[in-house]
N, C-alpha and C positions, 0 to 999 in steps of 0.2 A: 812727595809721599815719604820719602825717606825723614823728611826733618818730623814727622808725626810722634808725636813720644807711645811708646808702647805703652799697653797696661796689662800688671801683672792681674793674677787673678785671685783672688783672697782665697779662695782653698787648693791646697798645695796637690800635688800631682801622689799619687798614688805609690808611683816608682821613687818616686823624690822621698815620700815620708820612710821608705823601705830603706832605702839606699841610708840616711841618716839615722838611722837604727842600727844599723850592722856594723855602720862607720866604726875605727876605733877611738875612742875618745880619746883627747886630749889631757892625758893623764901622765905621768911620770913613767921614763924609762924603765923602772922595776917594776911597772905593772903590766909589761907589753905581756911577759909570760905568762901572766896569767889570765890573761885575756885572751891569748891565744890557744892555753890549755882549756878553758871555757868552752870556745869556739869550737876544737877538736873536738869537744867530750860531746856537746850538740850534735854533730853530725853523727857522731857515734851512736847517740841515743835515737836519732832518726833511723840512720840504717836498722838498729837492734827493734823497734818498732814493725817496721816495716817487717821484719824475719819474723818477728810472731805473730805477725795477721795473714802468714801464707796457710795457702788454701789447705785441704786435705781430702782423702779419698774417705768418704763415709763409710765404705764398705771393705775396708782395709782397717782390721781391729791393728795390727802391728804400726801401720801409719799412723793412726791416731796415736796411737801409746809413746812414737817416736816422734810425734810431735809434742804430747805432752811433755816427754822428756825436755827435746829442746827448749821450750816456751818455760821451764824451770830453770835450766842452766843461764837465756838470759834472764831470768828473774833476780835469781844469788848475783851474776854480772853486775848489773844494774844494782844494787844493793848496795854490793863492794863500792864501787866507784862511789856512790853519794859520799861516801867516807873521804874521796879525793877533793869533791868537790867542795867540800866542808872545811877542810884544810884549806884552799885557795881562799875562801872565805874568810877565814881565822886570819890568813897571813897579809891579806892584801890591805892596803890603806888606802884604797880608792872606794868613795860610796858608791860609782855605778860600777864598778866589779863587784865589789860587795853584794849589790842590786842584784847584776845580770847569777851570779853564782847561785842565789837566794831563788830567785825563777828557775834557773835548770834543776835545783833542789826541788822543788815542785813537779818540775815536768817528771824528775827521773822517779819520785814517788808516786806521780798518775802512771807513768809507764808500769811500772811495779806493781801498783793496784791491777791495771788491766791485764800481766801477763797473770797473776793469780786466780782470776776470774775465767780468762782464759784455760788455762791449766784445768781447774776446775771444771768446766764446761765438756775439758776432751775427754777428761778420766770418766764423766757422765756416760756421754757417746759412746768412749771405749766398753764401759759397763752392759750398756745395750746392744750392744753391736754385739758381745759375748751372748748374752742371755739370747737373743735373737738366731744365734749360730747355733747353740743347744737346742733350741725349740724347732729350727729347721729341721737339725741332725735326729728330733725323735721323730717327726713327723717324717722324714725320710726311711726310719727303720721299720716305723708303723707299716708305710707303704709297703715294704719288700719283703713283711710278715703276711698282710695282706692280702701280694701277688703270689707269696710260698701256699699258703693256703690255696688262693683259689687253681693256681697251677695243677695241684695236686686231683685236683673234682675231675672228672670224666663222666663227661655229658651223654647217655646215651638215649634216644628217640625211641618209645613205646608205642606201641600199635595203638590207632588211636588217636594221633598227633600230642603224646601226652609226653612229655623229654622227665626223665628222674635223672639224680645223679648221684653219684654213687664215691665210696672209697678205694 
């Protein structure tokens, strides 16, 4: 059994095609930096993704507005940085840096697209959540005009079983 020649499989493993993706290429010493400032700036823009898709309290008009704030600050982040990454680009003489720099260019422009939309979305919410909180606050004074009123009436019972009420 051992002498049986193995056979590979004509489509590659999954993990396999991952793993030689990430690999760093065989490129020139002077490009390891910048492949590895790439690489950082990726993770960077995962975490910052991740920070502006956290959740928020719908009925928390200052939450919301404190997330829009945030979801802007990394918006400008993400902005700034393309400018880095644009530079690696500029300086490197490798075509898959070149390549990979050109795709997080992309990704860090979709993220940016999405924080604006996002942003956009909470300043809506926040708007509503405001107009919402006036509209309760009249209908709460309505009430306690309402209960002033009727507090005031003094019910008294007429011969007759007939109740008037009076001031």
């Amino acid at each position: 059994m051992a002498n049986l020649p193995t056979r590979r499989r004509s489509n590659p493993n999954i993990r396999d095609v991952w793993n030689q993706s990430q690999a760093l290429p065989r490129t020139r010493k002077s490009t390891t930096p910048n492949w590895q400032s790439l690489t950082q700036l990726r993770h960077w823009l995962n975490e910052l993704e991740r920070d502006a898709s956290l959740t928020v309290d719908l009925a928390d008009t200052a939450a919301i507005r404190d997330m829009a704030n945030t979801v802007q600050g990394i918006m400008d982040h993400v902005r700034m940085k393309i400018m880095d990454v644009v530079g690696i680009q500029d300086v490197s003489v490798s075509d898959v840096v070149k390549h990979k720099a050109a795709e997080l260019i992309e990704d860090m422009d979709r993220v940016a697209r999405q924080c604006e939309k996002r942003r956009s979305t909470l300043m809506q919410m926040a708007e509503h959540s405001r107009l919402w909180n006036v509209a309760r606050d009249a209908v709460e004074l309505w009430m306690q005009n309402a209960d002033s009123v009727i507090g005031m009436r003094v019910f008294v019972p007429l011969k007759g079983g007939i109740i008037s009420h009076g001031r």
